[in-house]
ZADO-540959 format. One line per 3 residues: number of its first residue (from 1); their letters; for each residue x, y, z of C-alpha. Coordinates in steps of 0.2 Angstrom, whole numbers, always signed. Each point is the difference from the previous one (the first is absolute). Layout:
residues N
NUM = A = X:Y:Z; ...
//
This chain:
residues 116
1 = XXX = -4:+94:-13; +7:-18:-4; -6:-9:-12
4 = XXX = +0:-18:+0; -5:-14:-12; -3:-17:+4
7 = XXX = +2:-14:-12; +3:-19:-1; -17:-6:+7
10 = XXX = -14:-12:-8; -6:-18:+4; +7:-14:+5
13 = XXX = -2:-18:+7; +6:-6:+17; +18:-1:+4
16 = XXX = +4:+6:-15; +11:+21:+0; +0:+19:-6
19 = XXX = +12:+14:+2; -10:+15:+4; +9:+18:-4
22 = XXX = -1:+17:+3; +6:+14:-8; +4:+17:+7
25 = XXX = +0:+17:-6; +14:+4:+9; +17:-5:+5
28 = XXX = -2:-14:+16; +17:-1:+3; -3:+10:+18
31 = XXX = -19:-4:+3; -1:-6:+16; -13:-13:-3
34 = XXX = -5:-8:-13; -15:-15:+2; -14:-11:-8
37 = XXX = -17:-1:+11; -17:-7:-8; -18:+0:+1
40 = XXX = -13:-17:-3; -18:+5:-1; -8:+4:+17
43 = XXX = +16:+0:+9; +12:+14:+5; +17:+6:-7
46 = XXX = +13:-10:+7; +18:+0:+0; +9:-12:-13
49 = XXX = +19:+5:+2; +10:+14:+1; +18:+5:-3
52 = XXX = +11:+15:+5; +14:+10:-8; +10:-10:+9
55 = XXX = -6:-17:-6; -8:-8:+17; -16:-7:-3
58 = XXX = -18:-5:+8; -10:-14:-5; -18:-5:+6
61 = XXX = -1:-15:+10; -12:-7:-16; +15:+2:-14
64 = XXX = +15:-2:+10; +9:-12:-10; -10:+1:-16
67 = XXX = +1:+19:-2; +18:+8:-5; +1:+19:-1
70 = XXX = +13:+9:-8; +6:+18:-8; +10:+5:-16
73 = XXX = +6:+19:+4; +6:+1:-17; -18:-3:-7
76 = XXX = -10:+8:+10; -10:-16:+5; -6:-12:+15
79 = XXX = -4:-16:-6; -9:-14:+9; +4:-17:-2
82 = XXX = -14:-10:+4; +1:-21:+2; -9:-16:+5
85 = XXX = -17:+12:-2; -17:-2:+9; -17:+2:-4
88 = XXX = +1:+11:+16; +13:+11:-9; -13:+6:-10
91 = XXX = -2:+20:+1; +5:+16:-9; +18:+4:+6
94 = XXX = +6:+18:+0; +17:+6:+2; +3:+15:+11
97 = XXX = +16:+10:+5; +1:+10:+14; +13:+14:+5
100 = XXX = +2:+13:+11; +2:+13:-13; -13:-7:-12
103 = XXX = -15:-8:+10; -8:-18:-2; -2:-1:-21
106 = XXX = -11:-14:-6; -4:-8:-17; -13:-6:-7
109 = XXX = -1:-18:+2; +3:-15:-9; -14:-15:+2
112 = XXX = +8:-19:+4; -11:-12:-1; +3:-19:+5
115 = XX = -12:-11:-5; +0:-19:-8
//
């Protein structure tokens, strides 16, 4: 089992940014995937972005442009850059890592809130 910790979310206005991050129990350096999905009230999980050992990323249409995901193998961590936000963008965001060898892990969510 993987254990992941998310960190970096609160509130914040319109347009303004946070840097979500996530933290892994275990070395990423050859997890296949790695990705941020979240969760408004009343709504289904969705995809935010993911990234693969090999760096190529996924965006949803909905953050394409404000949204940067990136890894630091030495750390251990996925961090999400996130710009220019939106009321809309308010959800709990987890972080999950899937492999073939370890499963789809998930943390525990970090609650963004954008809001004047």
């Amino acid at each position: 089992q993987v254990q992941l910790v998310e960190s970096g979310g609160g509130l914040v206005q319109p347009g303004g940014s946070l840097r979500l991050s996530c933290a892994a129990s275990t070395r990423i350096l050859r997890i296949y995937r790695m990705g941020w999905y979240r969760q408004a009230p009343g709504k289904q999980r969705e995809l935010v972005a993911t990234i693969t050992s090999g760096g190529s990323t996924n965006y949803a249409d909905s953050v394409k442009g404000r949204f940067t995901i990136s890894r630091d193998n030495a750390k251990n961590t996925v961090y999400l850059q996130m710009n220019s936000l939106k009321p809309e963008d308010t959800a709990v965001y987890y972080c999950n890592i899937y492999d073939s060898v370890l499963g789809s892990n998930w943390g525990q969510g970090t609650q963004v809130a954008v809001s004047s």
